[in-house]
MDAnalysis code that builds the backbone (N, CA, C; Angstrom):
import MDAnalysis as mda
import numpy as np

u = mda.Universe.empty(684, n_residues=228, atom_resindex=np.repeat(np.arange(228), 3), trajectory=True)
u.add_TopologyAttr("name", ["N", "CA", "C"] * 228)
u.add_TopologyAttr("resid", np.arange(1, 229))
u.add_TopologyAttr("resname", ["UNK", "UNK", "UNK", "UNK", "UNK", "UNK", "UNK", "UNK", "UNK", "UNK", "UNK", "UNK", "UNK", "UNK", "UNK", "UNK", "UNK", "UNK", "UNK", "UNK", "UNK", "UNK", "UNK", "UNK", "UNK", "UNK", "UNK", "UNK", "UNK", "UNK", "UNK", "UNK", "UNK", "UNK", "UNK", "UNK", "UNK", "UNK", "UNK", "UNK", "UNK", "UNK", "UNK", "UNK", "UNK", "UNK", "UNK", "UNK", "UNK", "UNK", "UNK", "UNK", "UNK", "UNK", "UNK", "UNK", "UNK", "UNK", "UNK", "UNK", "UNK", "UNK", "UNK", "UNK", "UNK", "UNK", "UNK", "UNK", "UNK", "UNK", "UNK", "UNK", "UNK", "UNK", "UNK", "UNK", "UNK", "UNK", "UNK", "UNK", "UNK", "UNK", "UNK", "UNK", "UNK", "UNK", "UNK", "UNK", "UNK", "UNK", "UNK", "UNK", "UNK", "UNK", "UNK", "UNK", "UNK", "UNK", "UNK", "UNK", "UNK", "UNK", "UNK", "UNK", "UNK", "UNK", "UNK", "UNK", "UNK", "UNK", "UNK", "UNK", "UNK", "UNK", "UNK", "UNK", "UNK", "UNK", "UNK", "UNK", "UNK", "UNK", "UNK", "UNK", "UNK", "UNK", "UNK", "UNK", "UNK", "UNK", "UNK", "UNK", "UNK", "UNK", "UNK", "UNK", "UNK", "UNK", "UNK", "UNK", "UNK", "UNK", "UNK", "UNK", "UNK", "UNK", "UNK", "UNK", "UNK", "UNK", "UNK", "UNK", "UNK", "UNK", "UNK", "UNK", "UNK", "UNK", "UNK", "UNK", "UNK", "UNK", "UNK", "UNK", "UNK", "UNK", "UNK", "UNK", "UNK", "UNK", "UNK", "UNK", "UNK", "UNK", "UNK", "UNK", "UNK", "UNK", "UNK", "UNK", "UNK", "UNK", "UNK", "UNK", "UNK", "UNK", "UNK", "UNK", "UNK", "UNK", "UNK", "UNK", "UNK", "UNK", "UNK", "UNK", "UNK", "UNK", "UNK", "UNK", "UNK", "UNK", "UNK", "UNK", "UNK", "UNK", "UNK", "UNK", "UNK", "UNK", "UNK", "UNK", "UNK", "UNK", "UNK", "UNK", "UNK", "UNK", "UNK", "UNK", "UNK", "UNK", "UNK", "UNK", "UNK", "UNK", "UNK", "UNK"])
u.atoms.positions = np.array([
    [79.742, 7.518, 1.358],
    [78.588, 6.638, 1.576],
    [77.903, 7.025, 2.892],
    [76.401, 7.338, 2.697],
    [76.245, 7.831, 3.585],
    [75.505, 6.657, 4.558],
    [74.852, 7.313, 5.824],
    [74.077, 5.862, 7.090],
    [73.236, 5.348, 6.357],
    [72.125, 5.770, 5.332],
    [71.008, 5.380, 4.909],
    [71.357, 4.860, 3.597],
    [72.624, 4.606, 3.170],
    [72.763, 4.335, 1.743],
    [72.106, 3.155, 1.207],
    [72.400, 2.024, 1.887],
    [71.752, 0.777, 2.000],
    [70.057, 0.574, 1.687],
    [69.908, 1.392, 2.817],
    [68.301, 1.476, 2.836],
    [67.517, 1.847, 1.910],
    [68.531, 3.157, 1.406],
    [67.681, 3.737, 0.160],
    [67.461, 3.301, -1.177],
    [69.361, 2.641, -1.200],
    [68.886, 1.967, -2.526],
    [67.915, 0.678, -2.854],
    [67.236, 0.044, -1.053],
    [66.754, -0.966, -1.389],
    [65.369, -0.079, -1.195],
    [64.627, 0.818, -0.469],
    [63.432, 1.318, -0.999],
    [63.247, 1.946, -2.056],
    [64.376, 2.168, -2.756],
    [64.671, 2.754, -3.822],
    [63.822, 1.883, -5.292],
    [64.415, 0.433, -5.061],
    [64.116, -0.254, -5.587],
    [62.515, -0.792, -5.575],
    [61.957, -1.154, -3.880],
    [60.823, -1.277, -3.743],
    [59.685, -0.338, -4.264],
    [60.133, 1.373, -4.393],
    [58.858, 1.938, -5.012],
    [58.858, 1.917, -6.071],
    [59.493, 1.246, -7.046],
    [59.530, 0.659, -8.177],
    [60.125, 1.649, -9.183],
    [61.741, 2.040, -8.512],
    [62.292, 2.234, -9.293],
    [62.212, 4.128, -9.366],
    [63.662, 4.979, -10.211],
    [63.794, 5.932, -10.326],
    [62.748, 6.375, -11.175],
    [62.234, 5.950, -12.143],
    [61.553, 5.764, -13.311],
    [59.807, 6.193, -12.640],
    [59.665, 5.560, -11.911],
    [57.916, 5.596, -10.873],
    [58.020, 6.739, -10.083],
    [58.754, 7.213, -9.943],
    [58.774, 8.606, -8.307],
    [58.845, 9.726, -9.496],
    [57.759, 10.736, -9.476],
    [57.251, 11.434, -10.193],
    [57.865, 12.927, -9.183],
    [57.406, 12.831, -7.685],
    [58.336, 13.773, -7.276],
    [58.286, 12.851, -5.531],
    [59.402, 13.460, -4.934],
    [59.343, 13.025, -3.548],
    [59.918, 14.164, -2.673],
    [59.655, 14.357, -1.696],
    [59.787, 15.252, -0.479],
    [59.641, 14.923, 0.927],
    [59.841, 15.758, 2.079],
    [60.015, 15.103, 3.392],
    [59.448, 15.899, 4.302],
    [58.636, 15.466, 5.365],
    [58.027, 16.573, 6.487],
    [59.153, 15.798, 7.213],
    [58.099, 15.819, 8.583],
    [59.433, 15.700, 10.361],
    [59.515, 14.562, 10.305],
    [58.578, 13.814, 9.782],
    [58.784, 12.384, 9.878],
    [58.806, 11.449, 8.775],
    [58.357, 11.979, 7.716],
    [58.119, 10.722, 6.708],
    [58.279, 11.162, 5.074],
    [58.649, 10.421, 4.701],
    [59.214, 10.416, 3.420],
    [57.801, 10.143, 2.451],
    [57.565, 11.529, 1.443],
    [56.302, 11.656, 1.146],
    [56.498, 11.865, -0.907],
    [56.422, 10.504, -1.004],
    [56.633, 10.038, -2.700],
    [55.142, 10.679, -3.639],
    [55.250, 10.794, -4.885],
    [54.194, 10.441, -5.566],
    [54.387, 9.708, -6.874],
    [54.122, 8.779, -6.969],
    [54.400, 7.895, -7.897],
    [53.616, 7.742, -9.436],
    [54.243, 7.544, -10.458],
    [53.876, 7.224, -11.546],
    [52.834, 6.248, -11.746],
    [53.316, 5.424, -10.966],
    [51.839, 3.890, -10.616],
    [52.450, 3.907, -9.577],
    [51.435, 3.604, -8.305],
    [51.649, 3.151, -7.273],
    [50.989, 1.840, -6.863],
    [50.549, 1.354, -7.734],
    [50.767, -0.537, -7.904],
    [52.128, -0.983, -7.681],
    [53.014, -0.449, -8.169],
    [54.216, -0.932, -8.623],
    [55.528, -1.035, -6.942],
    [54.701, 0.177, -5.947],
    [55.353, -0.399, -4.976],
    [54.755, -1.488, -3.829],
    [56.105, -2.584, -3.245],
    [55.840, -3.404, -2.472],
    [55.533, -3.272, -1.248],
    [54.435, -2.722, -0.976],
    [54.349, -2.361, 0.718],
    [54.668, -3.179, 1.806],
    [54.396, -4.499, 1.357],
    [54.865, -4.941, 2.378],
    [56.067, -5.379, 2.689],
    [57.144, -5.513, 1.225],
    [58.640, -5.727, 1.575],
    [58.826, -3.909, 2.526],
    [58.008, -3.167, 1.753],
    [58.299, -1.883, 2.450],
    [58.707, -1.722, 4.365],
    [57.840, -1.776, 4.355],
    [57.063, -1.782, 5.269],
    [57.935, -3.128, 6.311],
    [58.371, -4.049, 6.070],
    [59.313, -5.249, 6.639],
    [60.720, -4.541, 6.854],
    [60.991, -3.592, 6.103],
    [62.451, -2.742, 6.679],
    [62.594, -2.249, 8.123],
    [63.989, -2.565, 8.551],
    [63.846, -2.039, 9.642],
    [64.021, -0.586, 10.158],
    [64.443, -0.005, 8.874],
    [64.134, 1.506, 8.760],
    [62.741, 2.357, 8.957],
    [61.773, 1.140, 8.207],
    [60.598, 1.706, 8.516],
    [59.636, 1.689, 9.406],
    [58.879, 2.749, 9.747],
    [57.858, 2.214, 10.836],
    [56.605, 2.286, 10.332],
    [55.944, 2.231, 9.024],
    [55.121, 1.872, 8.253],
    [54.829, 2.969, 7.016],
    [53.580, 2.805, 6.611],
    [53.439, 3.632, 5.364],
    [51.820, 4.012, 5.500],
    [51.507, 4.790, 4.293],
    [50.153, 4.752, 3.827],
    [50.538, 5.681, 3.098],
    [48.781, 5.357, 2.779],
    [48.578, 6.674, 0.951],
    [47.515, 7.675, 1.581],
    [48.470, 9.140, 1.249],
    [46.867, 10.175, 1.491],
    [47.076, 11.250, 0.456],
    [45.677, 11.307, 0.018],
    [45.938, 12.501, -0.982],
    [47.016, 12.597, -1.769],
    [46.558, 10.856, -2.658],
    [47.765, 11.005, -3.976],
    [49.348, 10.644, -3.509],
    [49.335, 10.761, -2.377],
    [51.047, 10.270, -1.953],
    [50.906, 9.223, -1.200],
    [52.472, 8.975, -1.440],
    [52.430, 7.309, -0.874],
    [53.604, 7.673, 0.120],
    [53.256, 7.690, 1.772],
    [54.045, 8.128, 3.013],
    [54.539, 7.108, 3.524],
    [55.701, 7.316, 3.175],
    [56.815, 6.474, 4.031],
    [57.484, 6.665, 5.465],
    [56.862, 6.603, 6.881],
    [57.285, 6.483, 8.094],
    [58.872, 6.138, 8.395],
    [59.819, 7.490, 8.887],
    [60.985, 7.091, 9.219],
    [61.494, 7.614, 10.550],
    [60.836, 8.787, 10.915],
    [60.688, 8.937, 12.204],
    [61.563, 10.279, 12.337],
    [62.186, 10.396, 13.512],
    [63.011, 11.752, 13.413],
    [64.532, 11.698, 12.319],
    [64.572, 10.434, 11.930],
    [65.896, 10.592, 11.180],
    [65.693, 10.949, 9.346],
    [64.530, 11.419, 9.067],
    [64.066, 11.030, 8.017],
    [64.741, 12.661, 7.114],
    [65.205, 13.429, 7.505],
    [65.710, 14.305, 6.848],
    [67.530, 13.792, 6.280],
    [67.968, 13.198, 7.296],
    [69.117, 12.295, 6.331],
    [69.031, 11.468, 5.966],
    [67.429, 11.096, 5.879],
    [67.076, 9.585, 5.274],
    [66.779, 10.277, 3.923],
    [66.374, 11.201, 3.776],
    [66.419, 11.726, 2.518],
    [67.400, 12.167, 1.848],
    [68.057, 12.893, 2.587],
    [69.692, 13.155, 1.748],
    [70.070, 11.975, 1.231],
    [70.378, 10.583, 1.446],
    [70.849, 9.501, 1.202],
    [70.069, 9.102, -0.227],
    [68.954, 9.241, 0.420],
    [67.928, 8.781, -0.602],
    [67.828, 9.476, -2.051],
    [68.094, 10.472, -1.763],
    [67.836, 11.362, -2.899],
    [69.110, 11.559, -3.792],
    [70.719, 11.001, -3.139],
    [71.901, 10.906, -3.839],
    [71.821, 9.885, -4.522],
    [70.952, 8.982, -3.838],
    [71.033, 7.410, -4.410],
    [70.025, 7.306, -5.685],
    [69.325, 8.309, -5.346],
    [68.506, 7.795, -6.655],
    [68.425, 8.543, -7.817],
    [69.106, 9.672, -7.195],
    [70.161, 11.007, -8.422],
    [69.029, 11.753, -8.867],
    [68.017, 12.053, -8.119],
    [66.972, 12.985, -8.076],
    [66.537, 14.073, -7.333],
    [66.141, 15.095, -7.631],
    [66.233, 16.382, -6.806],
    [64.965, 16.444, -6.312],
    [64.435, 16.878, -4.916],
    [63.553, 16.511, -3.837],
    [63.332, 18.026, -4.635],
    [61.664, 18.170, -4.241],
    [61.356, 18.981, -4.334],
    [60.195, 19.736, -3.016],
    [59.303, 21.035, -3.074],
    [58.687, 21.340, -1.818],
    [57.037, 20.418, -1.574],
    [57.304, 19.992, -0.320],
    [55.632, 19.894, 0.099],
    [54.689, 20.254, -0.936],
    [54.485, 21.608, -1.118],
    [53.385, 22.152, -2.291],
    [53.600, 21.344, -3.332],
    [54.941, 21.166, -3.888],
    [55.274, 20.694, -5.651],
    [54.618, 19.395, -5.205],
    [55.089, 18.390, -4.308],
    [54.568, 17.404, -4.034],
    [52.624, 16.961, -3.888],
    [52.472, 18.369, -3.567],
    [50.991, 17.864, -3.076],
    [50.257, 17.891, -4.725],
    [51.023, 18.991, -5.325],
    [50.304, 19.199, -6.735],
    [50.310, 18.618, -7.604],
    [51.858, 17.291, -7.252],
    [51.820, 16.543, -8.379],
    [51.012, 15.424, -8.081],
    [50.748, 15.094, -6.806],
    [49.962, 14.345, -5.958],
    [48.644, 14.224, -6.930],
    [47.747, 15.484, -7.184],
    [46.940, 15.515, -7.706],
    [46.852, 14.443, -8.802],
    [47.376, 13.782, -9.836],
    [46.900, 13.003, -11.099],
    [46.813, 11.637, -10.478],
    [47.513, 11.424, -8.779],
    [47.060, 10.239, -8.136],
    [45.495, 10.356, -7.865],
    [45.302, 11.308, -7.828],
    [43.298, 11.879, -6.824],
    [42.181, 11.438, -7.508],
    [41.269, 11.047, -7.738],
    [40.143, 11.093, -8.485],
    [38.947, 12.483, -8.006],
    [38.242, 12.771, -9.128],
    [37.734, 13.797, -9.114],
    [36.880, 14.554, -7.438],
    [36.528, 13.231, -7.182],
    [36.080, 13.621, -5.741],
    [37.254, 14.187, -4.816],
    [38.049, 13.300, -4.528],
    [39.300, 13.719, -4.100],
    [40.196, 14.998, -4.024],
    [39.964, 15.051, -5.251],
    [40.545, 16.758, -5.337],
    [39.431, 17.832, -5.028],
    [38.080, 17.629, -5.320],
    [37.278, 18.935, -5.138],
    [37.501, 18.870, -3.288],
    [37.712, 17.440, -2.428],
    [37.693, 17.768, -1.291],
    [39.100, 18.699, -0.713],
    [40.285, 18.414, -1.466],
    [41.468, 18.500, -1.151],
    [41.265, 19.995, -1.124],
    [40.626, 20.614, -2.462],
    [40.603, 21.891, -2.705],
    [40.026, 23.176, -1.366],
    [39.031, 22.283, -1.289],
    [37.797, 22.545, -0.223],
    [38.871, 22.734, 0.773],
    [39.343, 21.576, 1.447],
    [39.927, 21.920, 2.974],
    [41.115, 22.853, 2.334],
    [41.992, 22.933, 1.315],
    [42.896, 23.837, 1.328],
    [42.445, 25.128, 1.455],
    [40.981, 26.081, 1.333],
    [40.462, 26.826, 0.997],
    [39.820, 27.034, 2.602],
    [39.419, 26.446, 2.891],
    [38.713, 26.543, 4.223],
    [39.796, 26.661, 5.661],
    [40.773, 25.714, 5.306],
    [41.682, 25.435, 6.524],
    [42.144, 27.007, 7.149],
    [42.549, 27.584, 6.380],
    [42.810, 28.608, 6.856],
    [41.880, 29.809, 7.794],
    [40.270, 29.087, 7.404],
    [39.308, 29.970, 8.097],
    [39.290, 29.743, 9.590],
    [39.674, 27.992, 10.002],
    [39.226, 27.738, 10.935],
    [39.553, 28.476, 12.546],
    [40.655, 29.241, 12.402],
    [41.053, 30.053, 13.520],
    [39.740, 30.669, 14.027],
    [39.367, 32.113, 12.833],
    [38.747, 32.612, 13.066],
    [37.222, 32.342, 13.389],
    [37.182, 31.140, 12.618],
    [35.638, 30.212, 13.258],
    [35.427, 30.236, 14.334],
    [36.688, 29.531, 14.742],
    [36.294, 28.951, 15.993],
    [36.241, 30.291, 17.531],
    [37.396, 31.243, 16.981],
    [37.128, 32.411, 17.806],
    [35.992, 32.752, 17.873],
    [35.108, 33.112, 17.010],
    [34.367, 33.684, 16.858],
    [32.828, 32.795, 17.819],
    [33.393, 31.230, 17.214],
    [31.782, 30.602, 17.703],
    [32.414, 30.516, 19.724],
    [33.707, 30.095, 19.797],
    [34.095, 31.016, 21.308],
    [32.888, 31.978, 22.179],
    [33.443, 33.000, 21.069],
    [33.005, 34.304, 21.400],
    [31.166, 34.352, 21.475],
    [30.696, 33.940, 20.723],
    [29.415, 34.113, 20.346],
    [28.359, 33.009, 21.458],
    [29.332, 32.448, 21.817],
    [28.600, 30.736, 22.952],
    [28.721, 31.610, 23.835],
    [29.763, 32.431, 24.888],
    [29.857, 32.948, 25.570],
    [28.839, 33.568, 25.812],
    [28.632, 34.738, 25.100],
    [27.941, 35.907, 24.951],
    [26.283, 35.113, 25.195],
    [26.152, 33.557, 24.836],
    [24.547, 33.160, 24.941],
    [24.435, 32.722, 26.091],
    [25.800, 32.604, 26.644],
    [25.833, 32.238, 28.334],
    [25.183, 33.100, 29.431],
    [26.148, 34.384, 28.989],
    [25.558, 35.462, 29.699],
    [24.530, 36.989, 29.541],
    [23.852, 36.490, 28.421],
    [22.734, 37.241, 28.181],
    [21.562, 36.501, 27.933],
    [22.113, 34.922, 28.112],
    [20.076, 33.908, 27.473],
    [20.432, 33.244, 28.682],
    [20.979, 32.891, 29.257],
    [20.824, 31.834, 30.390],
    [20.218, 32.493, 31.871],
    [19.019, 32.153, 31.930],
    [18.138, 32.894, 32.986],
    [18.491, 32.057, 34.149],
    [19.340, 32.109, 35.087],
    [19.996, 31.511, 35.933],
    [20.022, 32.153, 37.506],
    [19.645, 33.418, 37.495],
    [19.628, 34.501, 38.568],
    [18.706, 34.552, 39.020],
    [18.272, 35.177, 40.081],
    [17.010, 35.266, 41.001],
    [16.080, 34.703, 40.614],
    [16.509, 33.185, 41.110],
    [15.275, 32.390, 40.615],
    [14.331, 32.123, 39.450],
    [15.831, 31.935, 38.731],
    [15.878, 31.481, 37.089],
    [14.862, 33.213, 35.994],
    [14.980, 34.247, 36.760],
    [14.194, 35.374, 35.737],
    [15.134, 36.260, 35.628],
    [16.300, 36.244, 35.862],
    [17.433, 37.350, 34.899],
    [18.539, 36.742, 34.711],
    [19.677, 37.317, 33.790],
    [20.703, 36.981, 33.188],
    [21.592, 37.487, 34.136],
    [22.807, 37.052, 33.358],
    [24.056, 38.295, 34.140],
    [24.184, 39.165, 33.856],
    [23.841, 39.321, 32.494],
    [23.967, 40.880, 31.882],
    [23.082, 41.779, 32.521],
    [21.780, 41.119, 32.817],
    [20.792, 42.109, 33.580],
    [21.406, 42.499, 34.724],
    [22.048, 41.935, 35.447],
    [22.464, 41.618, 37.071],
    [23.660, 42.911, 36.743],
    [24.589, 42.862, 35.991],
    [25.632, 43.559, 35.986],
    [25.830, 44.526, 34.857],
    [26.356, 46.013, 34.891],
    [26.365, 46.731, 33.942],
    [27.819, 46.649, 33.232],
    [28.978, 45.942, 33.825],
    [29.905, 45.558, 33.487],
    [29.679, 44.509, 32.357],
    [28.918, 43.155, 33.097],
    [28.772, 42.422, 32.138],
    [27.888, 42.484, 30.897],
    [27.318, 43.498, 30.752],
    [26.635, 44.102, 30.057],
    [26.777, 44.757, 29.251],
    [28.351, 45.387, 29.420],
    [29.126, 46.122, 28.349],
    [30.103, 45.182, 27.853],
    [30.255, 44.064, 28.381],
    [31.227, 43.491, 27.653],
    [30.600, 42.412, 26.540],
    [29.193, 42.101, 27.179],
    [28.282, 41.569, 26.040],
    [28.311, 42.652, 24.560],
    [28.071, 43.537, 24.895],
    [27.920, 44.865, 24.094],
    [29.242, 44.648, 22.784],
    [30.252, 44.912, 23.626],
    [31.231, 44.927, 23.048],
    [32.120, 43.564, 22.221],
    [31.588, 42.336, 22.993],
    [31.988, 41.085, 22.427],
    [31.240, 40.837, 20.739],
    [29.999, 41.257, 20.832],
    [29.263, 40.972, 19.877],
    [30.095, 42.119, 18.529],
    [30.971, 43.093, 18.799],
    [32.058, 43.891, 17.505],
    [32.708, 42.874, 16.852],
    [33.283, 41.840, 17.524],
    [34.134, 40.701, 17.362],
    [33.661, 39.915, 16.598],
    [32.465, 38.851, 17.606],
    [31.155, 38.033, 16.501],
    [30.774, 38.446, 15.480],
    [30.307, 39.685, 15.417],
    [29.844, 40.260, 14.044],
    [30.903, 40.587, 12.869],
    [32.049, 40.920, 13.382],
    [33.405, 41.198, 11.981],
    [33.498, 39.386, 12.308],
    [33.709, 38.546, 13.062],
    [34.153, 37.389, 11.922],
    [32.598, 36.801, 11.200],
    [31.640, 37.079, 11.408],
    [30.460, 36.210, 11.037],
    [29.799, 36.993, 9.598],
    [29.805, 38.273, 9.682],
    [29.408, 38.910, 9.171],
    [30.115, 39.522, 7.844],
    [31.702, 39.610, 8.389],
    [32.423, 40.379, 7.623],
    [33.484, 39.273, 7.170],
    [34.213, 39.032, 8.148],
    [35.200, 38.021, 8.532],
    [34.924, 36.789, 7.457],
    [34.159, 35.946, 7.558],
    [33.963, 34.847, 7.194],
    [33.788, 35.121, 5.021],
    [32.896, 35.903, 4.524],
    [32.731, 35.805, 3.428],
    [33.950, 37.035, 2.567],
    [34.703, 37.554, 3.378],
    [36.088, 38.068, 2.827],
    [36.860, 37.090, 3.100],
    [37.414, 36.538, 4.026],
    [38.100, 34.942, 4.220],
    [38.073, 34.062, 3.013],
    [36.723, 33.672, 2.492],
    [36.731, 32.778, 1.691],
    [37.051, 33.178, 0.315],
    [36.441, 34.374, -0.037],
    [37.168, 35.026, -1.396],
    [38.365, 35.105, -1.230],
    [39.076, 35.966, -0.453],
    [40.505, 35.672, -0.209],
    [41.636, 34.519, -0.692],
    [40.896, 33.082, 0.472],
    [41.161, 31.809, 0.197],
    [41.419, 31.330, -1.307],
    [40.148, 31.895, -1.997],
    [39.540, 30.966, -3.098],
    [40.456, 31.589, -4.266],
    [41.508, 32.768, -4.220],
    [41.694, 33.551, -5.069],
    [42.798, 33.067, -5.168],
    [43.594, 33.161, -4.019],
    [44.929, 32.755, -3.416],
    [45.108, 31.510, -4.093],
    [44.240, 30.622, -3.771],
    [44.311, 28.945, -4.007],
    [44.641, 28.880, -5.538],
    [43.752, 29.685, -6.563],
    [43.342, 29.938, -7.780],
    [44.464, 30.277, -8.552],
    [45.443, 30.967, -7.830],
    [46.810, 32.022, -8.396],
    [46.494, 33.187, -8.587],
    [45.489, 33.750, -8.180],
    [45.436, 35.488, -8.806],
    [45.800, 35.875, -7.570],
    [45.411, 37.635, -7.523],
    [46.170, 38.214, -6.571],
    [45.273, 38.184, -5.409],
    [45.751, 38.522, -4.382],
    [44.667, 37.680, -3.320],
    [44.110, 39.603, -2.674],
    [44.638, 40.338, -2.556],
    [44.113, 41.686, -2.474],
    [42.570, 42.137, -3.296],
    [42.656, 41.143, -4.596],
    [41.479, 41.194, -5.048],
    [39.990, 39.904, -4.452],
    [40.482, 39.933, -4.149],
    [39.537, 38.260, -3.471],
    [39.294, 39.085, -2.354],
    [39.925, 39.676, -1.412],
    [39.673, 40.929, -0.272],
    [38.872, 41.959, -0.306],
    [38.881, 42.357, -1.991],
    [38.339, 43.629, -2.550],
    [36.490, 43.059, -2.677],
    [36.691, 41.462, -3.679],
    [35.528, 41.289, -3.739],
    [34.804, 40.573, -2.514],
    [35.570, 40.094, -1.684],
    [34.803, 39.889, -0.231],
    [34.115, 41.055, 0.233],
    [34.973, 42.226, 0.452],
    [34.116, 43.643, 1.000],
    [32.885, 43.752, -0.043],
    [33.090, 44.092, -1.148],
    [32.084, 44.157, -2.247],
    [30.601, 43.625, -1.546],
    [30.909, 42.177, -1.292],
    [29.476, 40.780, -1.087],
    [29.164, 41.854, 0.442],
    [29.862, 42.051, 1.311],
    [29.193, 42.872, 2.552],
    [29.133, 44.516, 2.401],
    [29.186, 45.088, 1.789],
    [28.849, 46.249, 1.279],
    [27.222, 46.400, 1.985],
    [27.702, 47.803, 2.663],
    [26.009, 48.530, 3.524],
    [25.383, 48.717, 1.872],
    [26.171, 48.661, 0.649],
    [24.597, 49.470, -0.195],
    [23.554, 48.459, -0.420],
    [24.389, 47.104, -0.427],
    [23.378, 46.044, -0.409],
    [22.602, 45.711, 0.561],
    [21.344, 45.469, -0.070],
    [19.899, 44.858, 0.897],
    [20.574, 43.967, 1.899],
    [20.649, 44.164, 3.635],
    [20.644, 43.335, 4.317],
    [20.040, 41.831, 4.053],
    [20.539, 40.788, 4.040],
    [20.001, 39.689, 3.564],
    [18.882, 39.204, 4.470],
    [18.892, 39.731, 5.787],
    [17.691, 39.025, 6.865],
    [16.316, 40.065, 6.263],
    [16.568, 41.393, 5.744],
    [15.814, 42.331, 5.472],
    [15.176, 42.162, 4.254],
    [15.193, 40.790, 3.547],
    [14.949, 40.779, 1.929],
    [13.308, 40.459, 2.260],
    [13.139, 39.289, 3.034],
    [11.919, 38.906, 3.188],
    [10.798, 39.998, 3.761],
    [11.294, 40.795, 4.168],
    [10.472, 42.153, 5.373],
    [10.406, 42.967, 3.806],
    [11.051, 43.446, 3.121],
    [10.796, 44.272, 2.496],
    [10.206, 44.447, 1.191],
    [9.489, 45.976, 1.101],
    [8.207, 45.312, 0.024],
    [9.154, 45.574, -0.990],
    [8.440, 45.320, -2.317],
    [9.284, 45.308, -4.026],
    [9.640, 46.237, -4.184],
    [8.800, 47.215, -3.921],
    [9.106, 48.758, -4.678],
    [9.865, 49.547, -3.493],
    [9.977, 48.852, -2.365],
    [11.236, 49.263, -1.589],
    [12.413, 48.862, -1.896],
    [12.989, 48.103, -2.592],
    [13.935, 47.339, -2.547],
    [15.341, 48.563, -3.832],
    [15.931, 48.441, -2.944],
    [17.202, 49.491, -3.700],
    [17.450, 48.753, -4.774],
    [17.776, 49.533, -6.177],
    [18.511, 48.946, -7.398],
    [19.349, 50.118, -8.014],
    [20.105, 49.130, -8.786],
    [20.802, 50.626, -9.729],
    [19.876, 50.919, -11.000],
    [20.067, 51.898, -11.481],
    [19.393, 52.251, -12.599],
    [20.311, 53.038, -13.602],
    [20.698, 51.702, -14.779],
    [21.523, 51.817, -16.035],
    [20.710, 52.448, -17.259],
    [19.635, 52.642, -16.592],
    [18.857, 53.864, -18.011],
    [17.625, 52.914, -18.391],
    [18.561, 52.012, -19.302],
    [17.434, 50.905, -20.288],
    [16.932, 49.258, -19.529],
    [17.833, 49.719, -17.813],
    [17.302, 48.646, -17.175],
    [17.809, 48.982, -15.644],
    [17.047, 47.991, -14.975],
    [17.610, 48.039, -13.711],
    [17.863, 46.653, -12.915],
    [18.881, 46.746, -12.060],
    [19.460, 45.379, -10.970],
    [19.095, 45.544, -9.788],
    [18.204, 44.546, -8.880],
    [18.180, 45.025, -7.712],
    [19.621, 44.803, -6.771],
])
């Protein structure tokens, strides 16, 4: 019998039963259910335990607060209720038939995006910088930059903008194919392949579409037709 035996079989009971927990799993702190109906549990007998330090619902799961002890709060839990815990992911996916349609296109979204945000934010870093010291007329009486002032800082403007341009340019629309492929189940080398593809030099620069006349404009030519 283990410390949490007690506890479990009485939240056991409160989420209404072996029968309602569709799957359950555990981060550092909290015991993360998804339920068959989640009408059916009592939050607030929940929630009145002195095991717990509260709850809520996100994204389809219903989180149970136990604090740092919650990994043998699960062992207990999970003997007691003669069910096999399964991973975060299995959890989040079964999560899904809790979601309504909005819900999931957002869930999808940040799962797809989250991973960009490193490089975002390096990049918009990098790129604020660079407007610091080549637009901010701050020097001899507000008419030059630093970059003007210095040939150092001038090369490192130079060179910062390699960075800005692979995540903005390159970075960002291989990222998201990547993401979107990965998320999808296919192989994610191809989501890489067709990211390069979308930035490909053979294609018309996109700032260059409006500047350029019709009969300039590159296409292929399949014989009985052509694509620009």
């Amino acid at each position: 019998m283990g410390k949490y035996t007690a506890d479990s079989e009485e939240l056991l009971k409160l989420v209404g039963g072996k029968e309602n927990i569709a799957a359950v799993s555990h981060c550092m702190t909290r015991m993360r259910f998804v339920l068959a109906n989640p009408k059916k549990a009592d939050v607030k007998k929940i929630e009145a335990m002195k095991v717990v330090k509260g709850s809520f619902t996100q994204a389809g799961q219903f989180q149970v607060i136990i604090g740092n002890t919650v990994s043998e709060f699960y062992k207990d839990f999970t003997a007691v209720a003669g069910i096999e815990g399964v991973s975060k992911d299995a959890v989040k996916a079964a999560a899904g038939a809790n979601q309504n349609v909005l819900q999931r296109a957002a869930a999808i979204a940040a799962e797809i995006f989250a991973p960009l945000i490193p490089a975002i934010i390096t990049g918009g870093l990098i790129l604020g910088f660079r407007n610091c010291i080549d637009s901010l007329y701050i020097f001899e009486n507000g008419t030059k930059t630093l970059v003007e002032l210095s040939q150092f800082w001038a090369g490192m403007d130079h060179f910062l903008w390699l960075i800005g341009e692979a995540v903005f340019r390159v970075g960002i629309p291989v990222g998201i194919c990547w993401s979107v492929v990965r998320k999808m189940g296919g192989t994610p080398i191809l989501g890489i392949v067709l990211g390069l593809t979308l930035v490909s030099g053979q294609l018309l620069n996109a700032y260059a579409v409006a500047t350029t006349p019709a009969d300039k404009i590159p296409h292929w030519d399949f014989g009985g037709f052509t694509v620009n």
